[in-house]
Steps between C-alpha positions, in 0.01 A plus 500: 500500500310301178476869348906516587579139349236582190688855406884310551405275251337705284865755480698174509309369184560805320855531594568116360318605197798494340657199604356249287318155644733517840277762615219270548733299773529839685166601517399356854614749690461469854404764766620525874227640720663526752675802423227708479550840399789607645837433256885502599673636239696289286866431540730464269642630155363525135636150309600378895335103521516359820457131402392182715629197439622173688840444536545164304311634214675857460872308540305302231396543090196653662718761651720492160171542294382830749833665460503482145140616466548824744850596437469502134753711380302803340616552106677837374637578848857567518561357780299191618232588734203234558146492472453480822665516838431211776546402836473112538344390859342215661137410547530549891651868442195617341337699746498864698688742267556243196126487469470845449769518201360648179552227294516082632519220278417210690634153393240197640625143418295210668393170408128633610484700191324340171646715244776830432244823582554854533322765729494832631427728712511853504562751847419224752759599776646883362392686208632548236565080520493240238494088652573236212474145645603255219449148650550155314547139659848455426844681330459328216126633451607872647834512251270433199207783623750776543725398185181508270367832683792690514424789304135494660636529878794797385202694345272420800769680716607760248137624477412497819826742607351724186157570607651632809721672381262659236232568825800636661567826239147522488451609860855635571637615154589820349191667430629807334700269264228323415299782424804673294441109300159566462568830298774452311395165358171418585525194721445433850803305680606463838875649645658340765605734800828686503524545073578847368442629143933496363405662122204515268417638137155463321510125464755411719471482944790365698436411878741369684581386912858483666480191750819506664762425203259421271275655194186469437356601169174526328432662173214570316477590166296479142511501123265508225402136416581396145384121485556160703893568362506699826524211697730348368868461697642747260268729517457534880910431550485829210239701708660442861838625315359815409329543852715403744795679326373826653581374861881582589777306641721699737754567280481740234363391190377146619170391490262202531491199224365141490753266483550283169788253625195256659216559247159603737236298496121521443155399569136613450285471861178629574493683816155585582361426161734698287759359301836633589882450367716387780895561393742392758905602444781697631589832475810658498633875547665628145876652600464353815497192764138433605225248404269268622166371416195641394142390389285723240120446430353619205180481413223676234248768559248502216362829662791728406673287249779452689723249656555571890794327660611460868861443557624405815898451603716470800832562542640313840829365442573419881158375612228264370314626273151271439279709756635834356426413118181302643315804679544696153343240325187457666407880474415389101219315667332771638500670162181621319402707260244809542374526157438126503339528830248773373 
């Protein structure tokens, strides 16, 4: 069980890497051995929070401060959609199948406590399971800890639902897509289940999923790089253009664009020690009525002189769409590059 608590921490540590001096609050992670080896699987959907909290505090600013932390509205949707969805309960409801839900966030106020702390714990009562017990002695002290870690506990969650899903398409993905990746452009990346190859060319792969009356759409494409200009707005608004304008719209002569009415937006991450462009906008179906969000990454392979981009879009006008466009995102973190890897 020490070797169990010893390797939790370790993975936890390099999970929080990211996440700044809050990280070092999270690091006593706490086993149950009591468990033993045998695991429940996890209830519960991606983004799905059941959260604990006392009824005076959640009809509260405590409960005011938690709602406005984990249902977030998340930006270039068209429709709102938050972060997060969450089931509020009490203390003395967390037990039998609660305890096994994927993802708790446990909300500890008691005069006992010194200061506002944060801990984890990862798969003590169902695997895959995350346990986040923030505890402070008052409101006052627990309103303050989760309004000046907000960002820290959203990416806490957000992560955690990515490296399963990334684990995920690595066991159960499309293999032959992958492999039909690996040729064509020289990376290794991960498919989820049920995608299909819709159109390719030399530079250009589509894959796409129907779930239900939605679209899901990944594309994959690349172009000589000419200098940092490339990553620019302009140029990778320019680029996607050209790409995306080979997939059709159902009626004749339409096609894919990005949408200039709301400008997209852009930043520069590093996702497992590359630097990457990360454009977020609409898209919209030239001659006729479709659109909806989309996310392209972009990034530079000094290899091949190139710039490779993955650009991922969902079209979902009746249903949510956060866990669609999500699970296309996190396949750019399973990305690498063979000649790199040589």
């Amino acid at each position: 069980m020490k070797a169990m608590c010893s390797n939790l921490s370790k993975r936890w540590a390099v999970r929080l890497a990211a996440l700044g001096m809050w990280a070092c609050a999270l690091l006593a992670v706490a086993c149950d051995g009591s468990q033993g080896g045998d695991f429940n699987n996890a209830g519960g959907k991606p983004y799905e929070l059941v959260v604990s909290v006392p009824q005076e505090a959640w009809v509260g600013e405590v409960g005011d401060t938690l709602r406005a932390v984990l249902l977030e509205p998340i930006p270039m949707f068209n429709q709102v959609e938050p972060l997060f969805d969450i089931s509020r309960i009490t203390p003395d409801a967390l037990k039998d199948v609660i305890l096994r839900h994927r993802n708790l966030l446990i909300v500890n106020i008691s005069p006992d406590v010194k200061e506002a702390t944060a801990t984890a714990q990862y798969d003590v009562y169902a695997r895959p399971q995350i346990i986040v017990t923030l505890s402070a002695p008052d409101n006052r002290s627990m309103v303050h800890y989760l309004s000046e870690n907000r960002a820290e506990l959203q990416q806490l969650f957000e992560i955690t639902e990515r490296n399963r899903a990334v684990a995920n398409d690595l066991k159960y993905g499309e293999k032959g897509i992958s492999k039909e990746i690996a040729d064509q452009f020289g990376i290794r990346m991960n498919i989820p289940r049920g995608f299909t190859i819709r159109g390719r060319s030399e530079d250009f792969l589509w894959i796409g999923n129907d779930v239900r009356i939605a679209t899901q759409g990944l594309v994959i494409y690349s172009y000589p790089f000419t200098g940092e200009q490339d990553f620019t707005l302009e140029e990778l608004i320019r680029h996607r253009n050209e790409f995306v304008k080979r997939i059709p719209g159902p009626s004749d002569g339409s096609y894919m664009a990005t949408e200039d009415y709301i400008t997209p937006t852009v930043v520069y991450p590093k996702i497992n020690g590359r630097q990457w462009a990360e454009m977020h906008g609409f898209w919209f179906v030239q001659n006729d009525f479709m659109g909806g969000p989309f996310v392209t990454y972009a990034t530079f392979d000094p290899v091949q002189r190139r710039v490779l981009c993955v650009d991922c879009f969902v079209y979902s006008p009746k249903e949510p769409k956060r866990n669609l466009l999500r699970q296309l995102q996190h396949t750019v973190w399973s990305v690498e590059f063979t000649d790199e890897a040589k």
